[in-house]
Structure formats: structure tokens, C-alpha cells
N, C-alpha and C positions, 0 to 999 in steps of 0.2 A: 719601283716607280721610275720614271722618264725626270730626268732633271734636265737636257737637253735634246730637241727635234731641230735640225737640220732638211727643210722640205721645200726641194727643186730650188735651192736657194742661189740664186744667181748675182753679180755684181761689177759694179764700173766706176771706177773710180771718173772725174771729174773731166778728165783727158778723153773719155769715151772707151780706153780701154778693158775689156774687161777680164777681170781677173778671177772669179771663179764664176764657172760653169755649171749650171743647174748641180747642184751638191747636193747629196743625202744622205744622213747619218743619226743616227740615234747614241745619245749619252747617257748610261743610269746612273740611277742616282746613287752613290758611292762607290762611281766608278774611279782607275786610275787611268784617264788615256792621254796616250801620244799622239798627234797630230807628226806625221812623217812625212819625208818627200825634198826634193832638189831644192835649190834657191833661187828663186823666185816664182814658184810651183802656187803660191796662195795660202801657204800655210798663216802666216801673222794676220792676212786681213781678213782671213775666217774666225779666226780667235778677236780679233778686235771687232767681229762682227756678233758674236758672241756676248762681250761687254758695252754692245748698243756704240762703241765711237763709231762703227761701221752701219749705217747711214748718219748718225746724230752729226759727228763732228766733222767727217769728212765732206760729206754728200757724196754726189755722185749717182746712180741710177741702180737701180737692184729688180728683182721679180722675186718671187718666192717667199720663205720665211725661215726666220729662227725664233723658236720659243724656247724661253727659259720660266723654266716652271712655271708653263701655262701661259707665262707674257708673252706677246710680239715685243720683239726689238723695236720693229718703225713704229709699235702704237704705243711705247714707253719709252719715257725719258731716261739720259741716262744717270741720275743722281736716285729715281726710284731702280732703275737695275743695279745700280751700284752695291744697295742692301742686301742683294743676292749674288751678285757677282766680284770678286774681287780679282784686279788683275795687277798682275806685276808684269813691267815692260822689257823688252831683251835691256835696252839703256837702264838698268833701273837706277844708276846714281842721277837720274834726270827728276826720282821722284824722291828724293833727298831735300828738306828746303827750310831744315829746324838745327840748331847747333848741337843740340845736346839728343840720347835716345830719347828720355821719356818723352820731352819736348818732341820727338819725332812721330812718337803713336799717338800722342793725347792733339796733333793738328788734325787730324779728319774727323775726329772727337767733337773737339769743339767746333768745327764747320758746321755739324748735324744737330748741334744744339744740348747738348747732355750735360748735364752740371759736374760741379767738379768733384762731388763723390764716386758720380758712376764713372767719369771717365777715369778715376785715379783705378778703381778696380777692374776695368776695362785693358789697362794702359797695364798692369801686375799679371791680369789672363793672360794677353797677348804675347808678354814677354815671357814669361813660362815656359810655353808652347813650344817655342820657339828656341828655346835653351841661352836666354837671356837676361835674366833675371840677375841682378846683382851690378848690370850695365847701367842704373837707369839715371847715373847721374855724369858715364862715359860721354864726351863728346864724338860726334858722328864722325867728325874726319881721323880719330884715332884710330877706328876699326879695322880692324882687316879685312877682304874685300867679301870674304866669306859672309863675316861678320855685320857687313852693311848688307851684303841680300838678306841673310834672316830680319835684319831688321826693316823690308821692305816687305817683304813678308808678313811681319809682327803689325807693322802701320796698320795692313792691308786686314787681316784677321781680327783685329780690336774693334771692327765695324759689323763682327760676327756673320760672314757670307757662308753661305753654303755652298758656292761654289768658285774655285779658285783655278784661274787662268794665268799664265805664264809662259812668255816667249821667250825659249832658249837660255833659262835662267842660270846655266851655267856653263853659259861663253865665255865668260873671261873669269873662269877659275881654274885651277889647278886640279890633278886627279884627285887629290883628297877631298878639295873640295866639294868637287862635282860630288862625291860617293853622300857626302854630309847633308848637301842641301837636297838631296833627291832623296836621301834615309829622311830627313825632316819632314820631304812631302808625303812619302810612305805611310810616318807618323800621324801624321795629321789627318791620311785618310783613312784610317784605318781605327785609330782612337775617337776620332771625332766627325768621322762619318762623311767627312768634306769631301766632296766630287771634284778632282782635279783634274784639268786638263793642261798639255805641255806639249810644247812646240818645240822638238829636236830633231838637228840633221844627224845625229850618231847614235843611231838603236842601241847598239852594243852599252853605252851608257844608263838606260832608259829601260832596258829588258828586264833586269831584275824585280822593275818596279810596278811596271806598268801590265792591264788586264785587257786593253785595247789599244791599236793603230790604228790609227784610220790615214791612209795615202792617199794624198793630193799630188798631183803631177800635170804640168799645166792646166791650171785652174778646175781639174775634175777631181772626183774622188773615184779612186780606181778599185780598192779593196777597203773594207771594216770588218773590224771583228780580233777574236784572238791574236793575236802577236804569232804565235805559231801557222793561223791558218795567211796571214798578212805577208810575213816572209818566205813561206814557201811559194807563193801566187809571185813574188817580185822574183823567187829564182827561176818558178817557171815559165815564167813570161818576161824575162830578162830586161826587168822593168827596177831601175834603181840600185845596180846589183851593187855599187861600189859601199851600200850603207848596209849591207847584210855582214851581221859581225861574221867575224874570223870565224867563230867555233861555228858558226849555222852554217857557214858555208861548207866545212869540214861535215859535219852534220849530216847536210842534204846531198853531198854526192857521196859520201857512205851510202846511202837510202836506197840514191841512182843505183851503183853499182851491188850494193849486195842483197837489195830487196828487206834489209831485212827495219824497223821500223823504231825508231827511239824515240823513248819520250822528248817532251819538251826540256829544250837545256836553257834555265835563266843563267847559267854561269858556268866557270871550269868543275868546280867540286859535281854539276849533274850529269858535264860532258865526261868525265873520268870514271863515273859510277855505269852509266852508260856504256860507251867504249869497254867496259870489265868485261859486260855481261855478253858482249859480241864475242867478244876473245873466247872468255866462257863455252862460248856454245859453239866456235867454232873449233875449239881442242876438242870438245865432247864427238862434235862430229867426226873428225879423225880419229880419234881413237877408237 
């Protein structure tokens, strides 16, 4: 099933400029995609268009459409999107505004009105999930910065979306980081079905995880689809090459030059298994 349509979806923010260009893209439903492309190419205000702030909160002028399961964005509000959509923002210590964790998941809890049974088992799912559990009487500013995205994450999840949006969630982490919170999004889509979508300018980050790119580059979308078919279209059309990892790059002029065809590499252990089998076949050939 379709959990997001993307159709001739155009926009302009308030200033009249406009920042994406008749877009189209289709999202299924348990899928894991990346949203890729330069800075200031339209990635974030697709995805905030997505979570309904793009017309709700901004304004500004639009054509076209984005449906999330079945909704219009411009014909729903965005607190009924919000049930289906959960987004964490690149800033996420912006949506920090409770002293303590629990205190931090059971505030959107009670906005929506849920008494304090279900939000108490709500607010124990959440952190779970999220490998949190045992925190819930930590105060927020203790955490480590890892530690406060899961828990914006955990907020975001305790309101049970089925789809999760996220710009650049791990820009101001560390490589270990980065590997944790992106295993957690893995997690979560994977166990629990959640459609996630993610806003990264470093594929190389984001490949092992993710089942679609879709590339935005001045406000169009130039390619969708596999990760595999995405990166080879940006090498051969020399469109973004500086975000094509190391190994893909290595990869695709192997391909260039010897014709000969390797599977998809999410990482070095597929590049090395890979690369054997070249070797392989080209001692067979000489000898």
C-alpha cells in the first residue's frame, strides 16, 4: 500500500520564491526512504510538507498535492496529521520543553487528552522502543546528545504514528552516533512497520538503511527508486557526485572500465565479497 503520494506537488514559500518544482514521488507503506540532494535543493520543506507545517504553518502558495494515507495535506489540519505523521526536526533540542524524560513523552500525551493510565503505558512503549527504559526519572539536560534524539524520537512515537519524518537527524552526532540512531530507525521500521522517511546530505551514512532515494536538486525531483538505481543516475549524469560514497564510486568505474557488473554494496564487508569474485574470475581467465 501507498502510505505517501507526492503529485505535481509545487511550492513558494511567502517571499514568492519557489522551492519545489512540480514533484513526484510515491512512498510505501514500510518503506525506509532518504530524501537526498545539495543544500538548499528542497529537501526539508518537502518533508515539512509532508507533516502538513508546509502550507498549515508557513503559508505561502502551492499547486498540486501530498496525500498521506489518503489525506490532503491542504484539506487537513495539522494536529489530525500529526496522528499519522510524526516528525523530528534537524534542531531537535528545539522540541525539548519538559525537565525530566518521562515528563518529556507523557507532554504530547496529555495535549491529546489521554488519562494518566494510558499515557503512563504509552510513555513505558515509547521508551522501550527506543532503548530507554530505566531513564524515565533522568532529567533531559543530563543526556547525551544521542540520548536526547532517542528521546525526541520516544516523544514523537508515544503518539503511535505510522509514519516518521526526520531532517538530518544526525547532524550533530558523532559516528557512533550516527550508526545508533539510524540502527534505531532500521528498528523501528522494520519491527513495527513504521514508514520512515529521512533527510540526509551523506548517503554513505544512510545506505545501509535505507530501500529508496528520492533526489531533489533545485526544487525537482530528478531520480526515485532503489538506492542502487539513484546513485548510478547521479554518476551518470554527473549530478551530485560529491555525496556518492567512496565505495560506489570505486564501484561504478570498476563497471565503467571492466564491464563486468556487482551487486549492490550497502557497506565494505559487500564491497570485499564483491571485489573477490572479480579477482576470482579474472585469475580463472588467465590461467
Amino acid at each position: 500500500m501507498t502510505a505517501i503520494t507526492i503529485d505535481q506537488f509545487s511550492y513558494a514559500y511567502k517571499n514568492n520564491q519557489k522551492v519545489l518544482d512540480n514533484i513526484n514521488a510515491v512512498i510505501e507503506e514500510g518503506s525506509f526512504t532518504a530524501v537526498i540532494g545539495p543544500s538548499g535543493a528542497g529537501k526539508t520543506t518537502l518533508c515539512l510538507a509532508i507533516a502538513g507545517a508546509v502550507p498549515h504553518y508557513y503559508g505561502g502558495s502551492l499547486s498540486g498535492n501530498v496525500l498521506v494515507n489518503g489525506m490532503s495535506v491542504r484539506d487537513t489540519t495539522m494536529p489530525d496529521l500529526a496522528q499519522t505523521v510524526g516528525t523530528v526536526l534537524q534542531d531537535y533540542e528545539t522540541q525539548l520543553v519538559t525537565m525530566t524524560v518521562e515528563e518529556e513523552v507523557a507532554f504530547s500525551l496529555e495535549n491529546i487528552g489521554l488519562d494518566r493510565g494510558q499515557i503512563a503505558t504509552c510513555v513505558k512503549e515509547a521508551l522501550a522502543k527506543v532503548g530507554l527504559t530505566g531513564f524515565e526519572r533522568k532529567e533531559v539536560s543530563a543526556l547525551s546528545g544521542g540520548q536526547r534524539q532517542r528521546l525526541v524520537i520516544a516523544s514523537v512515537l508515544a503518539a503511535n504514528p505510522k509514519i516518521l519524518v526526520l531532517d538530518e537527524p544526525t547532524s550533530a552526532l558523532d559516528p557512533e552516533g550516527t550508526e545508533s540512531i539510524y540502527q534505531l530507525l532500521s528498528d523501528l521500521n522494520k519491527q513495527y512497520s513504521i514508514t520512515i522517511v529521512v533527510v540526509e546530505h551523506e548517503t554513505a551514512k544512510i545506505l545501509p538503511y535505507a530501500d529508496q532515494f528520492i533526489l531533489i536538486n533545485g526544487g525537482k525531483c530528478l531520480q526515485s527508486g532503489y538506492p542502487a538505481k539513484v546513485l548510478t543516475y547521479m554518476w551518470k549524469h554527473k549530478i551530485y557526485t560529491e555525496a556518492i560514497p567512496p565505495l560506489w564510486q570505486l564501484k561504478l568505474t570498476l563497471e565503467d572500465k571492466t564491464g563486468f557488473q556487482f551487486a549492490d554494496w550497502k557497506n565494505e564487508d559487500d564491497a570485499a565479497s564483491e571485489l573477490r569474485k572479480l579477482i576470482q574470475k579474472e585469475a580463472s581467465i588467465s590461467a
